[in-house]
C-alpha positions as YAML, in Angstrom:
chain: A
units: angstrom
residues:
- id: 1
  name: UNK
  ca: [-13.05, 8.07, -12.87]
- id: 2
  name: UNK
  ca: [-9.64, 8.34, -12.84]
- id: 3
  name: UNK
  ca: [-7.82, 8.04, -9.64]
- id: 4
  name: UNK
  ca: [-4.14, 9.53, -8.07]
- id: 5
  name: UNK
  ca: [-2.96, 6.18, -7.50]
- id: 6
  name: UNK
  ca: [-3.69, 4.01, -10.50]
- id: 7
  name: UNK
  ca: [-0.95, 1.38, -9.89]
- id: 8
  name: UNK
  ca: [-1.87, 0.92, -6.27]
- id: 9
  name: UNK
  ca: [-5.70, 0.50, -7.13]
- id: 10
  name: UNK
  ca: [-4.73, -2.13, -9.51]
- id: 11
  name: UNK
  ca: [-2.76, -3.59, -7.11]
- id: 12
  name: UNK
  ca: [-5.25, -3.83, -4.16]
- id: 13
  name: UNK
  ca: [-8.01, -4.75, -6.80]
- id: 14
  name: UNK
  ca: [-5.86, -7.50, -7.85]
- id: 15
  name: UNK
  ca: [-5.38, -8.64, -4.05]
- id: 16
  name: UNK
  ca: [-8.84, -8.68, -3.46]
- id: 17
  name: UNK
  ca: [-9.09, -11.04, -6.49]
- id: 18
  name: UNK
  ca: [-6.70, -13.02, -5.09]
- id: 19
  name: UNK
  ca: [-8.87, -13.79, -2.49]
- id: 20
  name: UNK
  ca: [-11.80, -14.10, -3.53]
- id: 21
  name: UNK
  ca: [-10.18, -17.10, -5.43]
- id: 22
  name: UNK
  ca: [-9.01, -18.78, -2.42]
- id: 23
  name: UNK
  ca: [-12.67, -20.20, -2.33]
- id: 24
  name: UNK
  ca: [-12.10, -21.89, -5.29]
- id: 25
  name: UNK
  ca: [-10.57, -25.14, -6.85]
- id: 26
  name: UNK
  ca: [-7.10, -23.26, -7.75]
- id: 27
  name: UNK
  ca: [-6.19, -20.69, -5.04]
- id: 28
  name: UNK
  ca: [-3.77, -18.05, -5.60]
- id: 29
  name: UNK
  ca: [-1.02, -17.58, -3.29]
- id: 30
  name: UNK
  ca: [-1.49, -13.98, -1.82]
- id: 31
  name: UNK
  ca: [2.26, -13.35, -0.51]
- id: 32
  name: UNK
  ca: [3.36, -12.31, -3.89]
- id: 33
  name: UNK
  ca: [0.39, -9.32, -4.00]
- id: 34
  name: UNK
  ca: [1.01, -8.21, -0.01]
- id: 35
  name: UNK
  ca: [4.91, -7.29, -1.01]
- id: 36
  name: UNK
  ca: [3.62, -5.47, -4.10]
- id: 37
  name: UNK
  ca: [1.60, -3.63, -1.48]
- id: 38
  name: UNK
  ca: [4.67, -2.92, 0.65]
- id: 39
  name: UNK
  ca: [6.14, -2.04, -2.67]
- id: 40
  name: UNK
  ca: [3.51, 0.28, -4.08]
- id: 41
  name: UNK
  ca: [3.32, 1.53, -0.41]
- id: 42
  name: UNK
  ca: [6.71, 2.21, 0.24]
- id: 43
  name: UNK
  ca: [7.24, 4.23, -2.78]
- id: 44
  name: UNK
  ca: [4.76, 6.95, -2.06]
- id: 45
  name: UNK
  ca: [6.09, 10.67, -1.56]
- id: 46
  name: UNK
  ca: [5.64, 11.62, 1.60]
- id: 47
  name: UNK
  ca: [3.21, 14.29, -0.22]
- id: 48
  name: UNK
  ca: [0.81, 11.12, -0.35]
- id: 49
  name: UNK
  ca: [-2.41, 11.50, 2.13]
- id: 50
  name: UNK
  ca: [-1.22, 10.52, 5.66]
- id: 51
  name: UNK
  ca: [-3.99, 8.16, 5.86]
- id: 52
  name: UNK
  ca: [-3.33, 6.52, 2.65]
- id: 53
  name: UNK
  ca: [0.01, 5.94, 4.32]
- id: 54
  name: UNK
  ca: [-1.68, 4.68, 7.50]
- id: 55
  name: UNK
  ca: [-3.92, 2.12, 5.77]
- id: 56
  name: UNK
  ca: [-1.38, 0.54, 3.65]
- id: 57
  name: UNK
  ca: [1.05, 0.46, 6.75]
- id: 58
  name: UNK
  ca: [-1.51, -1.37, 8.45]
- id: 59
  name: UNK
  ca: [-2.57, -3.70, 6.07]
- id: 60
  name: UNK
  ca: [-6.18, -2.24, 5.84]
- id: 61
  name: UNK
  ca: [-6.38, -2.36, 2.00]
- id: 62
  name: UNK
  ca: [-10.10, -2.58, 2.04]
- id: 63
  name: UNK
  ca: [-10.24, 0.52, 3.42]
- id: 64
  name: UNK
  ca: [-6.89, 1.62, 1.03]
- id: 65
  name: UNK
  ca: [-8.91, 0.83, -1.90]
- id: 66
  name: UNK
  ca: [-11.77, 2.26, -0.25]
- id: 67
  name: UNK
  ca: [-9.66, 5.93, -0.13]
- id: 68
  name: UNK
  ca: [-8.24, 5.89, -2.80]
- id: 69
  name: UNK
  ca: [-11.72, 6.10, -4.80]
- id: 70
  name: UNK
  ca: [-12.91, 8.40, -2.77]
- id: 71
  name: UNK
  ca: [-15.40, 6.05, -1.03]
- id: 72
  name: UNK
  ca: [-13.32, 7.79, 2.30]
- id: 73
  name: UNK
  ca: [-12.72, 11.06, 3.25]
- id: 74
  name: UNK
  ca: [-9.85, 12.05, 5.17]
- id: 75
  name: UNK
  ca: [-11.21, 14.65, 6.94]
- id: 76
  name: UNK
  ca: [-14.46, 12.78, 7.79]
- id: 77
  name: UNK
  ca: [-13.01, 10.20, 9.96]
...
């Protein structure tokens, strides 16, 4: 499946990566993968789902991700 925001689900997927390795020997640092988030988020058209927006200005990438593969609906919340 092929999402509308394939840069910014690589980006959270790679995040989430990030900390999952924070439980191990070598942890990444996750700074440098939040301000590719403000990045990614920041350069979305204002034509982007409100909510999209909303999550990523939050910080609630979980449920970003979550949205962005459909796992949300916008209209069901």
């Amino acid at each position: 499946m092929t999402t509308k925001f394939p840069e910014l689900e690589s980006a959270l997927e790679a995040y989430f990566m990030a900390i999952a390795s924070q439980k191990s020997a070598n942890p990444t640092s996750l700074m440098p993968h939040i301000l590719k988030l403000d990045e990614l988020g920041a350069k979305l058209h204002s034509s982007a789902p409100p909510m999209l927006q909303h999550y990523l200005e939050r910080k609630s990438y979980e449920k970003a991700l979550k949205f962005i593969r459909g796992e949300i609906d916008e209209h069901s919340l």
